[in-house]
C-alpha positions in Angstrom: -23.7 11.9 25.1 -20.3 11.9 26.5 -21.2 8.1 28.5 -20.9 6.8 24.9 -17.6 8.8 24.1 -14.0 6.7 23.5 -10.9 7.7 23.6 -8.1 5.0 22.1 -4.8 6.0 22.8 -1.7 3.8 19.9 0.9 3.2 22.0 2.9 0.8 20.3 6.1 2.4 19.0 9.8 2.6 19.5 10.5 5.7 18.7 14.3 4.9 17.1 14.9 8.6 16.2 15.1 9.5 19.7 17.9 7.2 20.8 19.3 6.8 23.6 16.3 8.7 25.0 14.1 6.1 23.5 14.8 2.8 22.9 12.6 -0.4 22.3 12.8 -1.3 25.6 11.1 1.8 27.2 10.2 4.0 24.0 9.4 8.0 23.6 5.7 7.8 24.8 6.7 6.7 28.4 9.4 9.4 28.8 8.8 12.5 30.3 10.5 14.2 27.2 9.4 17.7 27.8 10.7 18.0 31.1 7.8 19.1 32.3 6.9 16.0 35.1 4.3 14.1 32.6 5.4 11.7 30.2 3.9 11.7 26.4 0.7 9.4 27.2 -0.2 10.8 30.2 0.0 14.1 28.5 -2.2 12.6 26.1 -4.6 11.4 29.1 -4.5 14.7 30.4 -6.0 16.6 27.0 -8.6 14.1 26.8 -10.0 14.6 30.5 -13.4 15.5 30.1 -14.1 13.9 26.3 -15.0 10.9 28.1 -15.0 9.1 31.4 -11.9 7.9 32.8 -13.4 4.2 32.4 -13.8 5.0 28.5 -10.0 5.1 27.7 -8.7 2.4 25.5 -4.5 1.5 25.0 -3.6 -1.0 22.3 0.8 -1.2 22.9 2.6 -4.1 22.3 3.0 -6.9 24.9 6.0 -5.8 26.5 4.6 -1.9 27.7 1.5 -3.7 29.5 3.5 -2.9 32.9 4.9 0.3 31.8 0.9 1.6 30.4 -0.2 -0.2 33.4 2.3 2.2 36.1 1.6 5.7 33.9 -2.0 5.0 33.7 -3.4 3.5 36.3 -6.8 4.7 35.8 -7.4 2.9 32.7 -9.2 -0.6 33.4 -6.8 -3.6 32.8 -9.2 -5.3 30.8 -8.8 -1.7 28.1 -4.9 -2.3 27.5 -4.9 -4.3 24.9 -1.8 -6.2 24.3 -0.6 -6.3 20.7 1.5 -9.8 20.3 2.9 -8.2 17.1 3.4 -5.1 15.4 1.0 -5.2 12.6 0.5 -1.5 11.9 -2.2 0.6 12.6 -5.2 -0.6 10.6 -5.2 -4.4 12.7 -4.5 -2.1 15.9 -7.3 0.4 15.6 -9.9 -2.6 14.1 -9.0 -4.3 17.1 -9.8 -1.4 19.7 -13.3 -0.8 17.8 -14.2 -4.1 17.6 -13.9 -4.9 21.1 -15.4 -1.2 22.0 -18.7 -1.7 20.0 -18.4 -5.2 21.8 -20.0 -3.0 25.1 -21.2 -0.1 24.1 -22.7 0.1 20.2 -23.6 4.1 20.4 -19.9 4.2 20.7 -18.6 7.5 19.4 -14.3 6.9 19.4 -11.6 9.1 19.1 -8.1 7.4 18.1 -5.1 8.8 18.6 -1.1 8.6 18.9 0.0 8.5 22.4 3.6 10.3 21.5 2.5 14.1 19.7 2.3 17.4 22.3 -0.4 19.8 21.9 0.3 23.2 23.8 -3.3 24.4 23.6 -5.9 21.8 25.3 -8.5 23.9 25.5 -8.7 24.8 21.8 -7.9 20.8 21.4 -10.9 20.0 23.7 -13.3 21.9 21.5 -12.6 20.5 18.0 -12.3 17.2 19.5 -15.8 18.0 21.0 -16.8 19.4 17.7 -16.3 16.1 16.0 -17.3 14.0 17.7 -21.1 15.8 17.4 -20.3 15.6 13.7 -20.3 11.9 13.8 -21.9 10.5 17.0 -24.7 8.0 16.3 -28.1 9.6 15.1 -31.0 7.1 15.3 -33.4 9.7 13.0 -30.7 10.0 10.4 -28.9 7.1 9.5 -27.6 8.5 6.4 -24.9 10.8 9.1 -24.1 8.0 10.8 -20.9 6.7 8.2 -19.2 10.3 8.7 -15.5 10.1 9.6 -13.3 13.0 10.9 -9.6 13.4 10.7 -8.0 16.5 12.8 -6.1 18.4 10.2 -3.7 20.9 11.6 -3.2 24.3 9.7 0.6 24.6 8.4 3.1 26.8 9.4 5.5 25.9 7.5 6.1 23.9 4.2 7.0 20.6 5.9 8.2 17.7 3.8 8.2 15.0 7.0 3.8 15.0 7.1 1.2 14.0 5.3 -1.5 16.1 3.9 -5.0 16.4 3.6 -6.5 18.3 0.5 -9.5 19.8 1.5 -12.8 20.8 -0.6 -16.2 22.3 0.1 -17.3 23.4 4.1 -19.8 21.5 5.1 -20.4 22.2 8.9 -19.2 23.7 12.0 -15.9 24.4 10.4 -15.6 20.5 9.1 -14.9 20.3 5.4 -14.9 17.7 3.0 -12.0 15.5 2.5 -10.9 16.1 -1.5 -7.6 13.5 -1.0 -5.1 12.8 1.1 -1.5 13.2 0.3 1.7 11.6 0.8 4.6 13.0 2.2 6.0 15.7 -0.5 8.9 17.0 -1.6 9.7 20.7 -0.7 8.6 22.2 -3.7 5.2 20.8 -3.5 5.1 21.4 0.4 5.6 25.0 -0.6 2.4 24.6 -3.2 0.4 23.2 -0.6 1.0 26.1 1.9 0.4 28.9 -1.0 -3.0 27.0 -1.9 -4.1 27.0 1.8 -6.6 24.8 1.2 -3.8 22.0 2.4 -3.4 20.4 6.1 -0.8 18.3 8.1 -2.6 15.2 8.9 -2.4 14.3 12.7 -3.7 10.4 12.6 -6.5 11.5 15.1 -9.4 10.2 13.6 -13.4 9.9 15.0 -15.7 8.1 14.1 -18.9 5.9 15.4 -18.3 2.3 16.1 -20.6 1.2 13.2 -18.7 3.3 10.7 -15.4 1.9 11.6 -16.8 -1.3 11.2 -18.6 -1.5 8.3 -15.8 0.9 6.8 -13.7 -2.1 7.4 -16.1 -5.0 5.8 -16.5 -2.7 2.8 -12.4 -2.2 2.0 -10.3 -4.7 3.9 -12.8 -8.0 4.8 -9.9 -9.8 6.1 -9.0 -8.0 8.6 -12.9 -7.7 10.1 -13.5 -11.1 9.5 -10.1 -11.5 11.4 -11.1 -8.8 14.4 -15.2 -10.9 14.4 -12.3 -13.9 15.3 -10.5 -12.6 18.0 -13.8 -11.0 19.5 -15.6 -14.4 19.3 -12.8 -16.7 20.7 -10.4 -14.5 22.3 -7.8 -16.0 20.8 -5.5 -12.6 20.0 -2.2 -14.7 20.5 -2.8 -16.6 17.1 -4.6 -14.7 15.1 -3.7 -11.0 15.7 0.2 -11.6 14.1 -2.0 -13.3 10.8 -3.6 -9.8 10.4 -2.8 -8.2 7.2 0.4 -5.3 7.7 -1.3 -2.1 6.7 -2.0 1.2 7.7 -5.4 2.5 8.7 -4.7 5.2 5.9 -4.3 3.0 3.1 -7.0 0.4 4.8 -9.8 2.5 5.3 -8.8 6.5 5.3 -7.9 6.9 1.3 -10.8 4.5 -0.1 -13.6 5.9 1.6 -12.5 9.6 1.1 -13.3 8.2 -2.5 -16.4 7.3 -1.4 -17.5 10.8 0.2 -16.9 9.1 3.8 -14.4 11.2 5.0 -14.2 15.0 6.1 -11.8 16.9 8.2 -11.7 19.2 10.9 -9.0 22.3 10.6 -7.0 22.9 14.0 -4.4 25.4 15.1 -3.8 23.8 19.2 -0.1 24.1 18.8 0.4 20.1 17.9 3.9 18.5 17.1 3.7 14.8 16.7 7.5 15.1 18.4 9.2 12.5 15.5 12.7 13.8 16.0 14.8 16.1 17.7 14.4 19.1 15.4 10.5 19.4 16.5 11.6 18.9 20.2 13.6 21.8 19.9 10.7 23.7 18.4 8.4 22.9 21.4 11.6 23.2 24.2 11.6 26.6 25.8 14.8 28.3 24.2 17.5 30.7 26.1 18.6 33.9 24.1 21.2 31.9 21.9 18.2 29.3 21.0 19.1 26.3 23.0 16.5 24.1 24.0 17.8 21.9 27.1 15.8 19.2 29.8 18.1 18.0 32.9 20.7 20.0 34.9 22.6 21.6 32.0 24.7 24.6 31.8 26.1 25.5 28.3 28.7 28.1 27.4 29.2 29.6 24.4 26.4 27.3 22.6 24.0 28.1 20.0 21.2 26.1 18.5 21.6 23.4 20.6 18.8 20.6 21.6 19.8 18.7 25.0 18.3 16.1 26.8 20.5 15.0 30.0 17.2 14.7 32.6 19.4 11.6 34.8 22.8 13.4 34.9 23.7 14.8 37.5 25.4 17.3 35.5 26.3 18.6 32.3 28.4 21.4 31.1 28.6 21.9 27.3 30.8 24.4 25.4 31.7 25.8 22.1 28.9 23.8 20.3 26.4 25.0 17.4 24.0 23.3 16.1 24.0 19.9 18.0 22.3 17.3 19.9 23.4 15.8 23.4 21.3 13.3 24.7 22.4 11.0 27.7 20.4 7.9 29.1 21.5 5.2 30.8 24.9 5.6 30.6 24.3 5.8 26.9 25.2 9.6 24.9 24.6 10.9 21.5 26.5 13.6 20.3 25.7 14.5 16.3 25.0 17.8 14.3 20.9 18.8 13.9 21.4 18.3 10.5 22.5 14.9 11.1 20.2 13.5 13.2 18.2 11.3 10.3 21.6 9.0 10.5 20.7 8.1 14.9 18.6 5.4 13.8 21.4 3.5 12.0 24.0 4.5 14.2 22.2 3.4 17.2 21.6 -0.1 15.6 25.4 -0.9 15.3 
């Protein structure tokens, strides 16, 4: 029943490979990056309209977006923004969000996901969502279902060496199949392996589960940090014991033991996702002119090719004689670099 559907949005990066466009101050997920009037969680709000009521949305960010969550969404009850004192990766941040979820509603059936990726099919999106959560909603007459996770896993286009992968195994329902092993981020040759296999997906970090499998998933592999959330649930006291949580990811927490286990199946997708890391994918998703720039803001470019700009606060910007770069301006702040340098902004922008 969609009453007992939630969505919890992770919104709790900085998004350093975007500088100056993103900064810790005011990261990625708050910036309308597409130019297209809706910044990355709200587009993320938008595709989920209609998996749940608008009271169901969940945002775990760090302290300092409250404000900033609290302006772009101001739907979401202020008692669902949960402020993250410290960054403690994602497993503390998603046990958190379940924890107090199952707190008031136990049926819950949750979705998590990033606030920062782009899908360019919600409709398609909407319907595997749909289809997995009925894959592991709560079932009173067969508690054996009821410890069933789903991960989205997005059908490859190309052999990318920046994701990880899931391996998948047998079908075992309404297009879900049966997670064999998740993979690590490969080099090219095995990316190129995977994609000739085709038994390979990109993994998205949207997971769904019910509130008891989350749960028990994590008294069974990572006691601590259950018997940490039980704390925080119990006393409220997030401020002193959230930053003692253990620093781990929900994939190494919870995601690669109980694939071991049988646990964990995954649903293949083709919605047009991106999880918009770096500038080469936002130039895959920009619309492109005949020379294959992709440009947000008031630009005008002359004799360019390949080019990705972001100038949405100039008042102008006139480009020439450039291929193969990236211009971004912010705040009186502008990167100019080669595409195929752009895995150097990070440390430049920290001088």
């Amino acid at each position: 029943m969609m009453k007992h559907n939630h969505v919890v949005i992770m919104a709790g990066g900085i998004g350093s490979r975007f500088w100056p466009l993103s900064t810790p101050e005011y990261p990625k997920q708050f910036i309308d990056i597409l130019g297209c009037g809706r910044t990355l969680i709200q587009l993320t709000v938008d595709r989920f309209l209609g998996v749940c009521p608008d009271t169901n949305f969940w945002v775990v960010t760090n302290c300092k977006y409250v404000d900033i969550v609290k302006q772009q969404l101001p739907m979401i009850p202020e008692s669902h923004i949960l402020a993250e004192p410290a960054a403690r990766n994602t497993a503390p941040c998603i046990a958190w969000a379940c924890w107090e979820i199952k707190k008031v509603d136990s049926k819950a059936n949750i979705v998590v996901t990033p606030s920062d990726a782009v899908v360019m099919n919600p409709q398609e999106f909407q319907r595997v969502i749909a289809n997995a959560l009925a894959f592991t909603a709560y079932q009173d007459n067969t508690p054996q279902q009821n410890h069933r996770i789903v991960t989205i896993g997005i059908k490859p286009s190309r052999p990318e060496t920046g994701y990880g992968y899931v391996e998948t195994s047998d079908a075992v329902d309404g297009g879900i199949y049966r997670v064999k092993e998740f993979k690590e981020k490969p080099d090219l040759p095995t990316a190129q392996r995977y994609l000739e296999k085709g038994n390979y997906l990109w993994n998205a970090g949207i997971f769904v589960w019910n509130a008891d499998t989350i749960t028990q998933c994590l008294e069974d592999y990572k006691p601590n940090i259950a018997a940490d959330m039980d704390k925080i649930v119990e006393t409220g006291d997030v401020e002193h014991i959230f930053p003692q949580c253990e620093k781990i990811s929900i994939d190494f927490a919870v995601m690669e033991p109980a694939s071991k286990d049988g646990k964990v199946f995954t649903h293949p997708a083709d919605f047009g996702w991106s999880d918009l890391g770096n500038w080469a994918s936002l130039h895959d998703k920009l619309e492109k002119d005949e020379n294959q720039n992709g440009a947000v803001g008031n630009v005008h470019l002359v004799e360019c090719s390949n080019c990705v700009v972001h100038a949405e606060n100039a008042k102008k910007v006139i480009l020439q004689g450039l291929d193969g770069y990236v211009f971004s301006e912010k705040n009186g702040q502008i990167l100019v670099c080669k595409r195929t340098e752009e895995q150097r902004i990070k440390e430049w922008s920290e001088k």
